[in-house]
C-alpha positions as CSV (number, residue, x, y, z in Angstrom):
1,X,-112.2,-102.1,-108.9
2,X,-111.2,-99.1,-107.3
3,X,-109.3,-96.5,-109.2
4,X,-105.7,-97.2,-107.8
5,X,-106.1,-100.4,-109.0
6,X,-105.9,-102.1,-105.4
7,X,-108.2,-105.2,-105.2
8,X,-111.6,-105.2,-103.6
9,X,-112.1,-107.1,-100.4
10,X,-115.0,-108.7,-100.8
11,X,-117.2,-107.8,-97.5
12,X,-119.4,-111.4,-97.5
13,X,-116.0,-113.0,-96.7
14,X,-114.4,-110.3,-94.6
15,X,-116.3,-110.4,-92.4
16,X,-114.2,-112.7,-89.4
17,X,-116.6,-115.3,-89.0
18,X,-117.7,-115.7,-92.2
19,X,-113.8,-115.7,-93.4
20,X,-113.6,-118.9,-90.4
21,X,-116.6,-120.3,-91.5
22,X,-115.6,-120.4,-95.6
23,X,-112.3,-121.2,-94.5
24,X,-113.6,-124.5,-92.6
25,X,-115.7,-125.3,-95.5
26,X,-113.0,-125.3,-98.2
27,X,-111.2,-127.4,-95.8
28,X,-113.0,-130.2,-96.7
29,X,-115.2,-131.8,-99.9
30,X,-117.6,-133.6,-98.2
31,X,-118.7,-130.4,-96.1
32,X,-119.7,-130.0,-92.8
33,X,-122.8,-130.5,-90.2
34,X,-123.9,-127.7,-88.7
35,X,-122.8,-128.9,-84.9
36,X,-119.4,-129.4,-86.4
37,X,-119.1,-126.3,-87.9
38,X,-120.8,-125.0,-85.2
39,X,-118.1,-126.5,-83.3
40,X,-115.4,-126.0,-84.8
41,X,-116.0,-122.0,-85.2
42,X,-117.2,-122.1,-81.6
43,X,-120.9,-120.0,-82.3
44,X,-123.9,-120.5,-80.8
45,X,-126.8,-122.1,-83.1
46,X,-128.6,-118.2,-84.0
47,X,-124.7,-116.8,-84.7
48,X,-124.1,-119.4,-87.3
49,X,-127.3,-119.7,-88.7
50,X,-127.4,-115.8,-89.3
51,X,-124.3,-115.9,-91.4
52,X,-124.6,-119.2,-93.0
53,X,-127.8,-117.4,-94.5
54,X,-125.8,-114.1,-95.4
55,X,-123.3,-117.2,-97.5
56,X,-126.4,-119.0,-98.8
57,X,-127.8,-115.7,-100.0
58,X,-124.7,-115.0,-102.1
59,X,-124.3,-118.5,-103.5
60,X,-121.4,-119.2,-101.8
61,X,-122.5,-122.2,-100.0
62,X,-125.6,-124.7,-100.1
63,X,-127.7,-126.4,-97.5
64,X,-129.3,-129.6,-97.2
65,X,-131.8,-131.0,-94.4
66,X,-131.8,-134.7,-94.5
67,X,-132.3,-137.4,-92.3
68,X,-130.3,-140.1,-90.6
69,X,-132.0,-142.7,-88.5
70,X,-134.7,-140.5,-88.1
71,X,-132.5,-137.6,-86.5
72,X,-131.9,-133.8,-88.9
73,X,-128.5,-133.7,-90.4
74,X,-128.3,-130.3,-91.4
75,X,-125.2,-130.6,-94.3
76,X,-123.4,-127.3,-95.0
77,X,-120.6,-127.5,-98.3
78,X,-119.0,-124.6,-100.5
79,X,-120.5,-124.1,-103.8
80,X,-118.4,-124.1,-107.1
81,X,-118.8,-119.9,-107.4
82,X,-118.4,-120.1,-103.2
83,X,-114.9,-121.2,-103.8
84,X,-113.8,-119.6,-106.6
85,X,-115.2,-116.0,-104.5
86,X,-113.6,-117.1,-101.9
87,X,-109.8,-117.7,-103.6
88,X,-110.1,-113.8,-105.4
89,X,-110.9,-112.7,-102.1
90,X,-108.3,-114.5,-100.3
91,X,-105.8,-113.5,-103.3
92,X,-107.0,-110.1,-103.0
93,X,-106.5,-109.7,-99.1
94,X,-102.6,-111.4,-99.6
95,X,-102.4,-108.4,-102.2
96,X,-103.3,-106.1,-99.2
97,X,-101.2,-107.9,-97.1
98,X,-98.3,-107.8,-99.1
99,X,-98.7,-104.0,-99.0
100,X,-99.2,-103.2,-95.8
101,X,-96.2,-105.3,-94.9
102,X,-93.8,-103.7,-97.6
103,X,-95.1,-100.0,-96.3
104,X,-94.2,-101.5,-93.0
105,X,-91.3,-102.3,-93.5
106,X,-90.3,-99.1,-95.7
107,X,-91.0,-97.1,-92.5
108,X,-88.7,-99.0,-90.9
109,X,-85.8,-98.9,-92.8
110,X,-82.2,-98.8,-91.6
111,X,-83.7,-99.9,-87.9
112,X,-82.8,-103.6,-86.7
113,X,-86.0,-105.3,-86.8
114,X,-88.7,-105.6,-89.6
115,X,-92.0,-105.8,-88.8
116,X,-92.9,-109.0,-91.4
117,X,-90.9,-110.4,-93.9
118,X,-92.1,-110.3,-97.3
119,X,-93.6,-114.0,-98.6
120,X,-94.1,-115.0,-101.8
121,X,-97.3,-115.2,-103.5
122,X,-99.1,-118.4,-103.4
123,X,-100.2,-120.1,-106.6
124,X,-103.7,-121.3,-106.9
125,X,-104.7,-123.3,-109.5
């Protein structure tokens, strides 16, 4: 933790595609296929296979090769520790958020408009 107590943004997930890709995959259970996911983040095959292994390497998600009537299914799903990661991060970047918003909206003050409204936190459980 740093030393004015501000939460650490955990750079696996900050990363944009890696935040769309986690974010996919906690969408769902079952998982994904890698042509959905490919899909659905709109990569090429190398761009998602380079960070799916940067996610594997971390044990935030897990990989399985099968087949299905004799075709490769390539399964990608969030791991237990993927998930929970991925919740302190996403916790950790409304923290920042929530900051950057407020000192927004301080430098604003006594004008019209404010730049964003201030939400309340979300609770995960």
């Amino acid at each position: 933790m740093r030393t004015d107590q501000r939460p650490e943004l955990d750079e696996l997930f900050h990363q944009p595609v890696r935040l769309e890709i986690m974010a996919e995959l906690c969408s769902t259970s079952e998982g994904r296929s890698f042509t959905d996911l490919r899909e659905k983040c709109g990569l090429t095959d190398g761009n998602l296979s380079r960070h799916l292994q940067s996610l594997t390497q971390a044990g935030a998600i897990k990989i399985k090769k099968s087949f299905v009537k004799s075709r490769p299914l390539t399964s990608i799903s969030v791991t237990s520790r993927g998930r929970d990661s991925f919740l302190r991060y996403l916790d950790a970047l409304d923290d920042v958020l929530r900051d950057a918003s407020n000192r927004a909206n301080a430098g604003v003050k006594g004008k019209e408009r404010q730049v964003v409204g201030a939400l309340p936190k979300p609770v995960r459980g």
